[in-house]
C-alpha positions, 0 to 999 in steps of 0.5 A: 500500500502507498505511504501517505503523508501526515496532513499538516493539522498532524505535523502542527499537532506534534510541533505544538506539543513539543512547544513549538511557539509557530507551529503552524508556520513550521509544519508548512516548511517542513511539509513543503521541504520534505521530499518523502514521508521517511525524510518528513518523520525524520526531520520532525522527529529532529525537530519536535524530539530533539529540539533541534534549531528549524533552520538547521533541520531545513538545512537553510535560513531566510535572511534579509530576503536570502536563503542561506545555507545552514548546516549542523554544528554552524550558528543560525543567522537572527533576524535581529541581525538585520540591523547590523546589516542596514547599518553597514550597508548604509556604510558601504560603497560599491567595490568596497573592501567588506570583512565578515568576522566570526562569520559563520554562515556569512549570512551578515556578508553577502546580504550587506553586498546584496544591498550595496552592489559588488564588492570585496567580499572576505568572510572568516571563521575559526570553526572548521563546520563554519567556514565549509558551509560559508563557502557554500554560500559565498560560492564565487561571489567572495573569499572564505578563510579559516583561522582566529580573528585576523589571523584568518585574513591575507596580509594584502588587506592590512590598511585596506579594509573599509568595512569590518561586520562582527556579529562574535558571540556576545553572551556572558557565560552564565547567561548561556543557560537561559538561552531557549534549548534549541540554542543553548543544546544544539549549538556550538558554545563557541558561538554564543560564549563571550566570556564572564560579560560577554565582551572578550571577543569584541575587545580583541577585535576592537584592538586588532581592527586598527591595522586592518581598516582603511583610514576612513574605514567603519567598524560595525559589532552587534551587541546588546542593549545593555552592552552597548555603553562598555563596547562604545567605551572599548571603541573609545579606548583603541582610538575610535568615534563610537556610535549606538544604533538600536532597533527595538522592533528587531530587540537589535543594537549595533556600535559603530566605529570610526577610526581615528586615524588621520584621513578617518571620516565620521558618518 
């Protein structure tokens, strides 16, 4: 006999059981995704009984108008992140140099150069599962490096770099735990541990990022709301002009950096 597949109140049912808050938003996905009735059971059993993030059992995202690639083991991209990309968008002139640090997917990359027209895209990670699935999604239309920080990138872009977009985990370490489960169990705790005040990464990348823009460069961290001040202090301590935008519709906050360096401009 031919195996049918769960009608779409069956897969709700079992998300909203499992708690799922959009149920009904997800079993649509997961029925248009799934190829086979095996292949629905498994991705609901990876959702619903794992917990597992959506996006990860779809295998992509949707971001800023883009599907992204999101694979196992590799930090979904938020929508709060939306803020960080219009703010460096705003920021980014066509053929420009643009970093995507920590990037993970290199979701916050290729949508500032979906909106700002062609330019030097570099994306790097330290996480080996990250930088594999980035170079799904950069394709031809970047590079990809692997290694910490700035010790990822070709020395040819010391001085040159006119954009640097950082979204580094940024959330203090006993906060991880109330992170929801999906996050806190089913990804990498490098990409959400940011130290005792979640701010470890962020100063080790405001004090490298000097050598890396260009003298009118921007350097542009997703933070949080109540972060903010001590990231802008940070900026101010290594020579910058920092600046806060937030976002409350998106619970998003950004700082921006302008380098102090002779011929850097505000904006």
């Amino acid at each position: 006999m031919p195996v049918t597949r769960p009608s779409l109140d069956t897969v709700v049912a079992r998300l909203r059981a499992a708690g799922c808050v959009f149920a009904e938003d997800e079993a649509e996905l997961l029925l248009a995704t799934a190829t086979t009735p095996e292949q629905l059971d498994a991705m609901l059993a990876a959702r619903a009984d794992e917990g597992r993030p959506l996006e990860v059992v779809l295998g992509w995202a949707e971001f800023c108008g883009l599907r992204i690639l999101v694979d196992p083991g590799v930090f979904v991209p938020r929508r709060r992140s939306e803020l960080l990309v219009r703010e460096a968008a705003a920021r980014t002139r066509p053929g420009a140099v643009v970093v995507d640090l920590c990037c993970g997917t290199a979701a916050i990359g290729l949508a500032v150069a979906a909106v700002s027209g062609p330019v030097d895209l570099v994306a790097a990670d330290l996480a080996p599962a990250a930088v594999a699935c980035a170079r799904r999604n950069v394709g031809g239309r970047g590079r990809v490096f692997a290694g910490d920080l700035y010790a990822a990138l070709p020395a040819e872009l010391r001085g040159r770099v006119d954009v640097l977009v950082v979204n580094a985990p940024y959330v203090p370490t006993d906060e991880i735990r109330l992170m929801p489960p999906e996050a806190r169990d089913h990804e990498p705790r490098i990409t959400l541990d940011g130290g005792p005040d979640g701010l470890d990464v962020q100063r080790r990348i405001v004090a490298g990022a000097g050598d890396w823009l260009a003298p009118d460069g921007h350097l542009l961290i997703e933070t949080s709301a109540a972060q903010a001040p001590t990231t802008a202090t940070v900026f101010a301590a290594h020579g910058f002009r920092a600046q806060e935008r937030t976002d409350d519709d998106l619970e998003a906050t950004v700082v921006i950096g302008v380098s102090g360096r002779p011929g850097a401009v505000a904006g």
